[in-house]
Each structure stands twice: as structure tokens, then as C-alpha cells.
C-alpha positions in Angstrom: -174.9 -107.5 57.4 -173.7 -104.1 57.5 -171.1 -102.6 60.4 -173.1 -100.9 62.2 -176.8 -102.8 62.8 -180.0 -100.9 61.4 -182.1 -101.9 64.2 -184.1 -99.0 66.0 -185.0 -99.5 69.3 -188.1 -97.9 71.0 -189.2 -97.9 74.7 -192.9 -98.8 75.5 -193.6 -97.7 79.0 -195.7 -100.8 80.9 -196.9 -101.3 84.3 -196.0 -98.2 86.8 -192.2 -98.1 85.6 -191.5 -101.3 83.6 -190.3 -100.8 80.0 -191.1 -103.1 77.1 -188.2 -102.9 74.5 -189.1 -102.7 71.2 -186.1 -103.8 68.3 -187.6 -102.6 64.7 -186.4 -102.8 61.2 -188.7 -101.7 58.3 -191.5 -104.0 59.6 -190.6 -106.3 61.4 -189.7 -106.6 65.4 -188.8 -108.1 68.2 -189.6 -107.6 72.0 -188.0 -107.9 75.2 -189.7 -108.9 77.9 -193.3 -108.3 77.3 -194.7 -108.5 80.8 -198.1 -106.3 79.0 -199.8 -107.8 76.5 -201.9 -104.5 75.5 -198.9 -102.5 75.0 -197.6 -104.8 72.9 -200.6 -105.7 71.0 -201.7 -101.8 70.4 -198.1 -101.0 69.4 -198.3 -104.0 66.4 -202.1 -102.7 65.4 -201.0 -99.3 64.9 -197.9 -99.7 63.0 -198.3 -102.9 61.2 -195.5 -104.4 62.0 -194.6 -107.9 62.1 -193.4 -109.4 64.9 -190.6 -112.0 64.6 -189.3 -112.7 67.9 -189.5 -112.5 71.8 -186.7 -112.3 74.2 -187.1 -113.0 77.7 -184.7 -112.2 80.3 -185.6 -113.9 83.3 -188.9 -115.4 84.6 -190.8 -113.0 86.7 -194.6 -112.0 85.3 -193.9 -108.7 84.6 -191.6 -109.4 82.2 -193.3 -112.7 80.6 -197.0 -112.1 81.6 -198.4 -110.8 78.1 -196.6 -113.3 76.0 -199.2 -115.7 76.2 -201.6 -113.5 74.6 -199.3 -112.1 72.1 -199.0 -115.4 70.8 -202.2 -115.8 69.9 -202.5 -112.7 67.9 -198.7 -112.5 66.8 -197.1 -116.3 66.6 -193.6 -115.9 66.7 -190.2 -117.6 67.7 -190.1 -117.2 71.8 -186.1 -117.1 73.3 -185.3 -117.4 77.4 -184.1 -119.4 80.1 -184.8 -123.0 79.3 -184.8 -124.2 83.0 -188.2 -121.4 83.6 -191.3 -121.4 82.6 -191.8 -119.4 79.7 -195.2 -119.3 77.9 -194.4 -120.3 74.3 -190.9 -120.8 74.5 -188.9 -122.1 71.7 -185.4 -121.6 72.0 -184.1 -122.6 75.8 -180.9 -120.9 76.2 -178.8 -120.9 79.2 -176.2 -118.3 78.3 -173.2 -118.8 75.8 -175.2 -118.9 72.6 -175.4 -116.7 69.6 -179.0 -115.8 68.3 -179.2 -114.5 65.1 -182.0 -112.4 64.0 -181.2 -111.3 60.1 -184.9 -109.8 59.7 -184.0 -107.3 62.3 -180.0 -107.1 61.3 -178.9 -107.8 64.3 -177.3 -110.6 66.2 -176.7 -111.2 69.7 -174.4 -113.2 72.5 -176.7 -114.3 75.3 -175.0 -114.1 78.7 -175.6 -115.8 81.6 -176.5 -113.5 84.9 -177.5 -115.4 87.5 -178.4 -113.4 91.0 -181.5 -111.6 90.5 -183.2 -115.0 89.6 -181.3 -118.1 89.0 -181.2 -118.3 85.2 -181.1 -114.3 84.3 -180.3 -113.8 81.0 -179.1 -110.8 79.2 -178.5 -109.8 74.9 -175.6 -108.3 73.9 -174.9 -107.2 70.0 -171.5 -104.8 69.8 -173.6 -103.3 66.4 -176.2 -101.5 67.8 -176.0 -98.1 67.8 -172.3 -98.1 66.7 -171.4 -98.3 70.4 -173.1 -101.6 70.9 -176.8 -102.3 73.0 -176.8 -105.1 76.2 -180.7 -106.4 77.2 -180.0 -106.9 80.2 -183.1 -107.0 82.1 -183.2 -106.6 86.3 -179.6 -107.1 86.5 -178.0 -103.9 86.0 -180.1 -101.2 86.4 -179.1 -97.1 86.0 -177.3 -96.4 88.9 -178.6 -99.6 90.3 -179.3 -103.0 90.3 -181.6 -105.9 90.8 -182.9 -107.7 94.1 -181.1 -110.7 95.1 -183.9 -113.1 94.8 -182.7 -116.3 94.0 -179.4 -116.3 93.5 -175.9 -115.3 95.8 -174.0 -111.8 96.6 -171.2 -113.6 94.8 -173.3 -114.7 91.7 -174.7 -111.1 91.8 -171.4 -109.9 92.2 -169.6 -111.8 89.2 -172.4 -110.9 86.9 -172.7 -107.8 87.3 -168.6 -108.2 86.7 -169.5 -109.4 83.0 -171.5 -106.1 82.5 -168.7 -104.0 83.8 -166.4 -105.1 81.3 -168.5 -104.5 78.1 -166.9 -102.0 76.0 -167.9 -98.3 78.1 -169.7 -96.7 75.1 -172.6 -99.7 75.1 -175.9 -99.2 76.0 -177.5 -100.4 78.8 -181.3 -101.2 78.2 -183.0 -101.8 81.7 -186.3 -103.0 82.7 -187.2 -100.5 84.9 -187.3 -96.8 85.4 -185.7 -96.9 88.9 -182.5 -94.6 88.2 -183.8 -91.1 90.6 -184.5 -93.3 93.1 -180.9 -95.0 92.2 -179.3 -92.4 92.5 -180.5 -91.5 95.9 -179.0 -94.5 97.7 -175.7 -93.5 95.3 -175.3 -90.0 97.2 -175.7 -91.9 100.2 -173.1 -93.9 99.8 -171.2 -91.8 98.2 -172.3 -88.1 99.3 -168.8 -86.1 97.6 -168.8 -88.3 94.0 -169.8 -85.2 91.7 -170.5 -87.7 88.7 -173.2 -88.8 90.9 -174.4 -85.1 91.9 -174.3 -84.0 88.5 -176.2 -87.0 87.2 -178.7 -87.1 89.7 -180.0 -83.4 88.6 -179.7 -84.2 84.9 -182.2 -87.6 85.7 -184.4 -84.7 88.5 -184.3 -82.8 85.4 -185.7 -85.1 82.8 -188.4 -86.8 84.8 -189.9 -83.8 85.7 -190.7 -83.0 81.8 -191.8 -86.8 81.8 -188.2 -88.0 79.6 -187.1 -91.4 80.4 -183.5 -91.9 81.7 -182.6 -95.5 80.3 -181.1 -96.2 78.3 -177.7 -95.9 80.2 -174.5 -96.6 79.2 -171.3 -98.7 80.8 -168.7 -95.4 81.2 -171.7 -93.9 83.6 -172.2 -97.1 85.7 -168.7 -97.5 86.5 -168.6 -94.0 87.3 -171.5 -93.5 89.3 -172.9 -96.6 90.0 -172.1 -97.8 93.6 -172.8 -101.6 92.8 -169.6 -101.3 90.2 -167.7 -99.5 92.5 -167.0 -101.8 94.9 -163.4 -101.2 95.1 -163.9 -97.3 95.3 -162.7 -96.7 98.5 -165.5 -94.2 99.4 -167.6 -97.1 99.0 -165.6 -99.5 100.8 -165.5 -96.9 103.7 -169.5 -96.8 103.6 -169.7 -100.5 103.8 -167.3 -100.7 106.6 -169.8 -98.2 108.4 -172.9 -101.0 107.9 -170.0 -103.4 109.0 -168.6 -102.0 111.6 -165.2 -102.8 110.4 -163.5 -103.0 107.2 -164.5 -105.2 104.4 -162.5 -108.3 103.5 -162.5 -107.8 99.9 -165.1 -106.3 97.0 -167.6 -109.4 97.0 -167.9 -108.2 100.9 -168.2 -104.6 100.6 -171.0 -105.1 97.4 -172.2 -107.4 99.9 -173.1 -105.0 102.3 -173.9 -102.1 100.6 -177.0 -104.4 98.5 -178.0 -105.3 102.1 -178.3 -101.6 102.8 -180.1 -101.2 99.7 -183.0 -103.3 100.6 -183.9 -101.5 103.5 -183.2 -98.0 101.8 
């Protein structure tokens, strides 16, 4: 395979703000987290394409509920969390394995990111896009990320961790298209970051023409991303507001400022 990978990846909007990622080379693709069967389907029937395999990031229906039906139309090799529920799946992973996908030239290290759900996966291949592409589903979001649902704060915390050390020109493909709303709680917590100002009118800008802001990449997170910035001291300060005293440590003051977050 070449250095760079020739793999194209192309959004498909599902649900109110879900997004179905497409990987395509010549005709064949894969799919990340097809939680819509008809977008799928009417994607395939209008290009012809072949599709060769699913990825599945974690278990919740909107990002496994149309691979059932796929599978009836387009059979194909199905990759997730082996300890879920995962219509069709083939390949149980648990994180720490290498999935190789030469139709699509590219190749990818799962990791394991448990918080959001117990068994979260995300798909990382340094060749994509020269800079390098991470699937990483509700985990990280733009200027965000996921509920705390069945995990920890600290299993949230250290995964997110893994993310934030990914080399800062990778790509961040998200699930959802949550980043203005992101970016709201960001000023919040940190009202005088002009990274976060000056983003937050770029994304006002582009969703008013109807653009999509994801894919992200690492450099922005950790710039403007208040869930990797735990040890920013404007956000420590913030969380020692909601805590009425200071913060032991990072895992306390991301902690606090997620708890914020769900009542935002």
C-alpha cells in the first residue's frame, strides 16, 4: 500500500444530527456506524458501489440500527465490540487489534474507549488524509464529548487521554453534529479563550449555509475543547466554582465540568 491511503471519506447525514461515515475506494466501501438503513441502502443504489465492511463503534441503535437490513441487501464482513450485541457481527474486537481492509487501502488500530458505553471502540489509520483519520464514534466529539452512560469519569477521563495524544494534525470523525452547541458550554467555561470565540463563529458561520463542522481535528480539541483541557487553569477555576473549592487533580476537575455539562 501506498504512504498516504486512497480512501475518500464522505459524510451521510442520518437521523436529526447523526452522521453515517462512508470510507470509498473506486467501488468499494465501508461504513461506520450505520444506525439508518435507508441512507445507507440509497447511497449503495445510486453509486454502485460495493460494500465490504461495517464498523461499529459502540452499541447504541443509532449507530447499529440499519445494519440488519443492510445485511440483507449488502452481505458483508461486520467489526465491533464482541461483548454487545451487534446484528451480524463477525469480527468481536475488544480494542488492541489491527484490521486490515486492502480493498479500501486502508488499515486501522482499534482502540479501546470505554466511558460513554462500556466497550466503545474507536479506528485509527495514521494514512488517511496524510494527517491520519480516528472513528471514534460518541467519545470525542468537536468541542465535546459523549454522555457517561455506562462507564466512569475516570474511564471517560483516560480515554479521552488516548485521543489527546494522537498526532494533532489527525482527523477526528464524530458521530454527531453537536459542535455549536459544544462550543456554547466551551465559552461558558471558558468565557476569555479566543480559540474558542473565534471557532465558535466560524462553526455559527457554516451551519447557517447548512456546512457540516466534523470532521475536527486533534490541535483544535486540545485547544478549545474544555474536556482536554482539564489542567487549563481557567478550567480548573470553573470547576472549582461547581465545587466550591479547588479540584484535587484533572480526573476531578473533568469530573465536574461533564457533571455541569449534563445539566447545560
Amino acid at each position: 500500500m501506498s504512504k498516504k491511503s486512497a480512501v475518500e471519506i464522505i459524510a451521510l447525514p442520518a437521523f436529526a444530527d447523526n452522521y453515517i461515515w462512508v470510507l470509498r475506494h473506486a467501488d468499494k466501501v465501508a461504513v461506520v456506524d450505520p444506525g439508518d438503513a435507508a441512507t445507507v441502502c440509497e447511497y449503495l443504489a445510486r453509486t454502485g458501489e460495493t460494500l465490504c465492511a461495517i464498523l461499529v463503534t459502540h452499541h447504541h441503535a443509532d449507530h447499529i440500527g440499519g445494519i440488519a437490513e443492510i445485511l440483507t441487501k449488502h452481505p458483508a464482513p461486520v467489526y465491533g465490540p464482541g461483548v454487545e450485541k451487534i446484528p451480524g457481527l463477525s469480527h468481536p474486537l475488544t480494542g488492541g487489534e489491527h484490521i486490515d481492509l486492502p480493498q479500501l487501502d486502508c488499515a486501522f488500530d482499534v482502540i479501546a474507549l470505554p466511558g460513554h458505553t462500556r466497550s466503545h471502540l474507536a479506528y485509527y489509520d495514521a494514512r488517511i488524509n496524510e494527517a491520519g483519520a480516528v472513528f471514534c464514534g460518541d467519545t470525542l466529539f468537536a468541542a465535546g464529548c459523549g454522555r457517561i452512560f455506562e462507564g466512569t469519569p475516570a474511564e471517560m477521563h483516560a480515554s479521552l487521554a488516548k485521543l489527546a495524544v494522537l498526532p494533532a494534525p489527525t482527523f477526528v470523525y464524530c458521530t454527531h453534529e453537536y459542535t455549536a452547541a459544544n462550543l456554547r458550554f466551551a465559552l461558558a467555561v471558558e468565557p476569555d479563550n479566543q480559540a474558542i470565540q473565534r471557532r465558535a463563529q466560524e462553526v455559527a458561520a457554516v451551519r447557517a449555509k447548512g456546512g457540516f463542522t466534523v470532521p475536527t481535528h486533534i490541535a483544535l480539541e486540545l485547544a478549545t475543547n474544555p474536556f482536554l483541557r482539564s489542567d487549563a487553569p481557567a478550567v480548573r477555576a470553573a470547576a472549582a466554582i461547581r465545587l466550591g473549592r479547588p479540584a484535587k487533580d484533572a480526573l476531578e476537575t473533568f469530573t465536574a465540568i461533564r457533571e455541569w455539562k449534563n445539566n447545560f
